[in-house]
C-alpha positions in Angstrom: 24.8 74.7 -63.0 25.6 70.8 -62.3 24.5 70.4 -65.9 26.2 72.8 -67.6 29.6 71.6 -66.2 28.8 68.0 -67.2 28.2 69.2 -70.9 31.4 71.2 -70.9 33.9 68.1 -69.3 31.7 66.3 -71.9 32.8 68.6 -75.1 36.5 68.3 -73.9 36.6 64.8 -73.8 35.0 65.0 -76.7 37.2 67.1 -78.9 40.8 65.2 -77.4 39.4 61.8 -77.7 38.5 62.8 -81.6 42.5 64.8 -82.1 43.5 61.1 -80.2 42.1 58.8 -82.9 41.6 60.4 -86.2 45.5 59.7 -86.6 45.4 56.2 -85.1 42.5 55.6 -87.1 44.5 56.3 -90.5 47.5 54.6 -89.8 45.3 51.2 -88.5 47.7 47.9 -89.1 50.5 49.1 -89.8 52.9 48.6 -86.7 55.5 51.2 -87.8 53.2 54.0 -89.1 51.3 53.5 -85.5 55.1 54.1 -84.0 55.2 57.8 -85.7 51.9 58.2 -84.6 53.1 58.6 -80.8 56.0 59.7 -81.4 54.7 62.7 -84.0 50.9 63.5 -83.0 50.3 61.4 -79.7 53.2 63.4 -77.7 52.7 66.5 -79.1 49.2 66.3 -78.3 49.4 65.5 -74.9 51.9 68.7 -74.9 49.5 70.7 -76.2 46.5 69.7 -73.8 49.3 70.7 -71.1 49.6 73.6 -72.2 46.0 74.5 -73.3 44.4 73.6 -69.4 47.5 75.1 -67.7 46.9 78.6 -69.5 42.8 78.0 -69.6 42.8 77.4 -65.9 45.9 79.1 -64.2 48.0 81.3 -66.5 45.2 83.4 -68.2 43.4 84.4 -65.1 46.3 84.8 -62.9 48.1 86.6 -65.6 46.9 87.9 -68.6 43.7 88.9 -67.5 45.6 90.6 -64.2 47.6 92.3 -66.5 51.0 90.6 -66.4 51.6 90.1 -70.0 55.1 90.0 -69.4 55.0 86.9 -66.9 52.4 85.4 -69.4 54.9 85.3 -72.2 57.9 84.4 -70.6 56.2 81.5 -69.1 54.6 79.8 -72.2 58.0 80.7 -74.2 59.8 78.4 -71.6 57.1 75.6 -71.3 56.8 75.4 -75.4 61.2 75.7 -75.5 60.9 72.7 -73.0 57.8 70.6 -74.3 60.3 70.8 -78.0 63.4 69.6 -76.0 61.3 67.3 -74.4 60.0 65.8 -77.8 62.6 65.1 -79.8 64.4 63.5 -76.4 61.4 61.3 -76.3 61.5 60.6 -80.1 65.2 59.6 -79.4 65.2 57.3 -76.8 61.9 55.1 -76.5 60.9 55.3 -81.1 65.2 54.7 -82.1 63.9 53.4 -85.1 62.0 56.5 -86.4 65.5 58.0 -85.8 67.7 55.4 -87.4 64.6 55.9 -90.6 65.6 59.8 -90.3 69.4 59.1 -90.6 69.0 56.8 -93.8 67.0 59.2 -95.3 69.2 62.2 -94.7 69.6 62.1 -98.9 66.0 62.6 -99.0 65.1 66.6 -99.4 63.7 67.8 -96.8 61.6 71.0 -95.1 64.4 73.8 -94.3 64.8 74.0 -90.8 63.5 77.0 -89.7 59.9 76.2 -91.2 60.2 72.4 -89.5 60.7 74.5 -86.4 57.9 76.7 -87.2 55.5 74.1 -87.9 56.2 72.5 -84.3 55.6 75.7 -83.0 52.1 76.5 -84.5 51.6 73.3 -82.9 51.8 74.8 -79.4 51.0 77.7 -79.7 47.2 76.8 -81.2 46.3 75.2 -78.2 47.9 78.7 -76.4 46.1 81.1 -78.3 42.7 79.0 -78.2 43.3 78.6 -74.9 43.1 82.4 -74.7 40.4 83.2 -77.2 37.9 80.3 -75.3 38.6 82.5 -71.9 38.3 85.7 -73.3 35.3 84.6 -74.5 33.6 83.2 -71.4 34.9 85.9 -69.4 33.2 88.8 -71.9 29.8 86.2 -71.9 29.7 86.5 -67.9 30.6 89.9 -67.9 27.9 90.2 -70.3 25.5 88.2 -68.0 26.2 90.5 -65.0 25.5 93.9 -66.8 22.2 92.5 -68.1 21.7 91.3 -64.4 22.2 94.7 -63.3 20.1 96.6 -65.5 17.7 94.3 -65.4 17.5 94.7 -61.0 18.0 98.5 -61.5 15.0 98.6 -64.3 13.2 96.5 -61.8 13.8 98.5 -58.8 13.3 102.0 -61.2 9.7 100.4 -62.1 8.8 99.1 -57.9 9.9 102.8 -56.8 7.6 104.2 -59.7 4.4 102.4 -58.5 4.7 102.8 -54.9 5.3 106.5 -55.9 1.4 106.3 -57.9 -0.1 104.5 -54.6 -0.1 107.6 -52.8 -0.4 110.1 -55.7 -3.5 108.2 -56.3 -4.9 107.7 -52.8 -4.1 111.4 -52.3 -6.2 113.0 -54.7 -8.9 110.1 -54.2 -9.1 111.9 -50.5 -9.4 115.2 -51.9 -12.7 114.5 -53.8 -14.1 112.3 -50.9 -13.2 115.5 -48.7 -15.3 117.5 -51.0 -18.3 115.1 -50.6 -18.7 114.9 -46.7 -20.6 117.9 -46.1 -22.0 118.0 -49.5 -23.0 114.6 -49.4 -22.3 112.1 -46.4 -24.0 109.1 -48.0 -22.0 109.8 -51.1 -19.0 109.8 -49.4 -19.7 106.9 -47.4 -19.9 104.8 -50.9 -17.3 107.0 -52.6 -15.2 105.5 -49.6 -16.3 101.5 -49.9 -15.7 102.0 -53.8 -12.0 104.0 -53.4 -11.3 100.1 -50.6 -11.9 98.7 -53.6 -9.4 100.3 -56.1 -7.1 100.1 -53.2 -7.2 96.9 -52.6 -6.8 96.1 -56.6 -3.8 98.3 -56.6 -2.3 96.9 -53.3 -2.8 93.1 -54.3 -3.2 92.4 -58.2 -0.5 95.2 -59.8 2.4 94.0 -58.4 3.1 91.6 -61.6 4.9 92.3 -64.9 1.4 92.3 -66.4 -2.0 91.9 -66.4 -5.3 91.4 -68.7 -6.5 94.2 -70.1 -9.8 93.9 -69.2 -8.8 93.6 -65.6 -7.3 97.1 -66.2 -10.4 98.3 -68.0 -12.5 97.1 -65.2 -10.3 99.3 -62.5 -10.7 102.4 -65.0 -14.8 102.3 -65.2 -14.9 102.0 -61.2 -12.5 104.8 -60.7 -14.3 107.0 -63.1 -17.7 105.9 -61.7 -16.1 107.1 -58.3 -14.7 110.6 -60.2 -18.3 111.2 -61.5 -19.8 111.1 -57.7 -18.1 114.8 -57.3 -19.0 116.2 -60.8 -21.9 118.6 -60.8 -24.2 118.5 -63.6 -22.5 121.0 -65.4 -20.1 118.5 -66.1 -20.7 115.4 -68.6 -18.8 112.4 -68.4 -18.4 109.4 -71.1 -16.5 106.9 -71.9 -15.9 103.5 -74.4 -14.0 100.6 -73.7 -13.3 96.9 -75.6 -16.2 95.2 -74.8 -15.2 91.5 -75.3 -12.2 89.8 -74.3 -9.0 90.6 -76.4 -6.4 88.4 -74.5 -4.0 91.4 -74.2 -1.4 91.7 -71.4 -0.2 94.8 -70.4 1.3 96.9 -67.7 -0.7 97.9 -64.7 -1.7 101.3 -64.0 -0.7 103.0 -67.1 -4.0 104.6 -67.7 -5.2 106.1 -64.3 -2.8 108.9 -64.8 -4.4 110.3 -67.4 -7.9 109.8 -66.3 -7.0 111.7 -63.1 -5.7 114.6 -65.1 -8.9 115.0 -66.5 -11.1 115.5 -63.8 -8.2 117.7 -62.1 -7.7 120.2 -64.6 -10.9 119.5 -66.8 -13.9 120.1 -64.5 -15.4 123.3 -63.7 -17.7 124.5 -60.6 -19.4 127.2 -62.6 -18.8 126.7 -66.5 -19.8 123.8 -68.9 -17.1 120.8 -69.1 -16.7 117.7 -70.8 -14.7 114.7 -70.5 -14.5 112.0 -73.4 -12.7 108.7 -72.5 -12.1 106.3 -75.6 -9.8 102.9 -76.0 -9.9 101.2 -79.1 -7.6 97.6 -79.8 -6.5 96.4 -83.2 -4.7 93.0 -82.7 -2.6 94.1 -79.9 -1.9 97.5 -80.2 -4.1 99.7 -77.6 -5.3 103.2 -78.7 -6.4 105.2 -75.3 -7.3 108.5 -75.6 -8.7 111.3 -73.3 -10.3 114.8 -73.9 -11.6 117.4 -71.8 -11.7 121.1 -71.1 -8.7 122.8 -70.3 -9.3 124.4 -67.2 -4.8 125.2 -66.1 -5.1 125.3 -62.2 -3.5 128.7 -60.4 -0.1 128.4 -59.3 -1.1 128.4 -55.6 -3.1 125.0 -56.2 -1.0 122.6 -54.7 -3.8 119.6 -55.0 -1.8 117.5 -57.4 2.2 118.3 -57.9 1.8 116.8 -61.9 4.1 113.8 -60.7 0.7 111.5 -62.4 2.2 112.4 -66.2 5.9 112.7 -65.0 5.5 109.1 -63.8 3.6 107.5 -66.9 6.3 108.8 -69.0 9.0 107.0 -67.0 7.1 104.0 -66.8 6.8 103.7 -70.4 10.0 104.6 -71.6 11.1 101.6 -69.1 8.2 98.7 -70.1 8.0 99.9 -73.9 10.6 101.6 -75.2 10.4 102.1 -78.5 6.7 100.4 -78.5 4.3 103.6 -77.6 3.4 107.0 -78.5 2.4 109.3 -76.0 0.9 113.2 -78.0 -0.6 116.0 -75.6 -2.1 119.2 -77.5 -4.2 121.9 -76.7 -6.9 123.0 -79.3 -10.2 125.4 -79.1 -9.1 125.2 -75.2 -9.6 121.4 -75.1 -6.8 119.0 -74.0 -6.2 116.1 -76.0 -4.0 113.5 -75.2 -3.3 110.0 -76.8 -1.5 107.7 -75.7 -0.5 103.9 -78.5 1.1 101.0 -76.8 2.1 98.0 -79.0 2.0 95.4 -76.3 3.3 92.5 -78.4 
């Protein structure tokens, strides 16, 4: 901040002290011309930086930008009336001999007096309107600042609420299937617990970040559906083929677990055959993931998952990616396909 305002009082100083000598500069030696340099850029100028840093720190704000146009106008009319006055008074009393120069030259043609009038006039009034064109302008870059501000804590706080929302989903259905072990099989259930600490803990303590490796991701995945498989029956067949080396991709954590848990919730079967087929492919870094299973709809009384898993993921990546995924769900030969293409770059 301390910065920024020493590079602006900089500029300023700047951009006067050049308008100060670039006339001085041209007229160097000569004692007379140096006299109509005060008299005819040197006072004006100063006028004009009166008026420029009265309107760019009191009359815009106050006025303009409070709507008072009225007020805004009248006041600069009567400052750049005053700051002419005021001139050629100055011109007359402390340079006389610029004035006598203008008397014996009064045979000389010269500018009508409406345009010498106008001319004085664009002089004061550029520093007005500049004045007002520099403030509109920093006001509209703040404002600016502040929306992006705001959408950027409301896409933030839209992306916390989303993953504390998957914590539970996830640890809820986790439960279900451990449930289903305990009589079945206590010893599985004991390690099906120790395994789920782990995914909790990953979840809890390493997904609250913009992003993460992928193969940190990929490593979650293959324990979760190594915990999934502990509840299968035979009739069930599970597989699945992830990047083996590292690809050095980041991307958003828990965007694949979603979809994995669909499978074994409505792709698994007690008493028929099922199959579930888990593939993610990289090229440079864009991340194929796809999953396909049996299509096994559960009954409307089912209340063991409420679907808010896909509702979620699509939220999630309409916030992170935009226009950067692709995310296809079809039904074929009652088998469930769904693909999901992030370009993480």
């Amino acid at each position: 901040m301390y910065k920024k305002k020493t590079i602006t009082v900089v500029s300023h100083l700047l951009v006067w002290l050049t308008l100060l000598c670039v006339p001085y500069l041209l007229s160097y030696g000569e004692e007379q011309e140096i006299n109509r340099v005060i008299a005819h850029f040197w006072v004006p100028l100063f006028f004009s930086s009166i008026i420029f840093y009265i309107n760019f720190f009191v009359f815009v704000d106050r006025l303009l930008f409070s709507k008072k146009s009225l007020q805004f106008i009248i006041l600069n009319a009567v400052m750049i009336i005053f700051f002419l006055f005021l001139k050629e008074y100055i011109e007359d009393t402390f340079f006389q001999e610029i004035s006598k120069q203008r008397l014996a030259n009064t045979n000389r043609v010269k500018p009508p007096f409406k345009m010498a009038i106008y001319i004085q006039l664009l002089t004061y009034l550029a520093p007005l309107f500049f004045s007002v064109a520099l403030k509109s302008t920093m006001r509209w870059a703040k404002t600016e600042t502040e929306r992006k501000e705001a959408a950027n804590f409301k896409l933030e706080s839209e992306l916390q609420h989303l993953h504390y929302q998957l914590q539970p989903h996830f640890f809820f259905n986790s439960l279900n299937n451990i449930y289903s072990l305990v009589d079945i099989s206590p010893d599985q259930a004991k390690s099906s617990i120790h395994s789920l600490s782990k995914l909790m803990r990953y979840m809890l303590y390493e997904t609250n970040v913009e992003s993460i490796p992928l193969t940190k991701e990929i490593d979650f995945l293959k324990k979760y559906i190594d915990l999934m498989k502990l509840r299968v029956s035979d009739k069930t067949s599970v597989s699945y083929s992830f990047p083996i080396k590292d690809t050095g991709i980041q991307i958003a954590p828990l965007l694949f677990i979603s979809l994995i848990e669909n499978a074994f919730k409505h792709g698994v079967s007690a008493t028929k055959l099922s199959s579930i087929d888990i593939n993610m492919t990289c090229d440079d870094k864009t991340v194929l993931f796809s999953v396909e299973n049996n299509n096994f709809p559960k009954i409307t009384d089912d209340k063991s998952g409420s679907g808010i898993g896909l509702q979620n993921l699509e939220k999630r990546l309409e916030l992170l990616y935009a226009d950067k995924f692709s995310f296809k769900t079809i039904v074929k030969n009652d088998r469930f396909l769904v693909t999901l293409k992030i370009e993480t770059s």
